[in-house]
C-alpha positions, 0 to 999 in steps of 0.5 A: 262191957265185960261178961264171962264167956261161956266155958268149955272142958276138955282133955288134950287127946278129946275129939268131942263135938261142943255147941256154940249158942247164938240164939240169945244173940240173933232177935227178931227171927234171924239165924245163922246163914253159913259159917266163915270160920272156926279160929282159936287163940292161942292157935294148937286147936283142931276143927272139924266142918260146922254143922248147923242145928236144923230144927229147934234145940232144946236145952233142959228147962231153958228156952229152945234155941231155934233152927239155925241158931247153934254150931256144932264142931269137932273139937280136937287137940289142944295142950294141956292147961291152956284156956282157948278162946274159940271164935266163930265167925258166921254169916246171918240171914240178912247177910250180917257178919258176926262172932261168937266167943266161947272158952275152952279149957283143955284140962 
């Protein structure tokens, strides 16, 4: 299956806080128990700590996402003209391991 990850600006001397929605990807009630990793390919990214949302994220005219279903990261560095994936991996509430894939694009 192939589909469009979602994507993310930034300019190389940013340090901007960016969120990564899970929640379209956790179903009957789960969330987001901790977070093992925040990695990017190519490497040349800084992250900072992962934070969780801990109460219900809305989002405009979209569905709120739940508590516990979106990370929040510092995002810094970066060369310029370079499309990043950012992986993050996590750790559900029923002890599941999954990623979640985004794109960033250091402008």
């Amino acid at each position: 299956m192939t589909y469009a990850l979602p994507r993310l600006p930034k300019w190389p001397a940013e340090a901007i806080d960016y969120e990564i929605n899970c929640a379209a990807e956790l179903t009957g009630g789960e969330t987001i128990a901790s977070v093992v990793s925040i990695v990017s390919e190519p490497t040349g990214l800084t992250f900072g700590a992962a934070t969780l949302n801990a109460t219900a994220k809305s989002y405009g005219g979209r569905a709120a996402s739940p508590a516990n279903t979106v990370i929040t990261t510092r995002i810094s560095a970066g060369a310029g003209a370079t499309k990043y994936k950012v992986r993050a991996t996590y750790t559900t509430a029923s002890g599941e391991t999954r990623q979640a894939v985004v794109q960033l694009d250091v402008l």
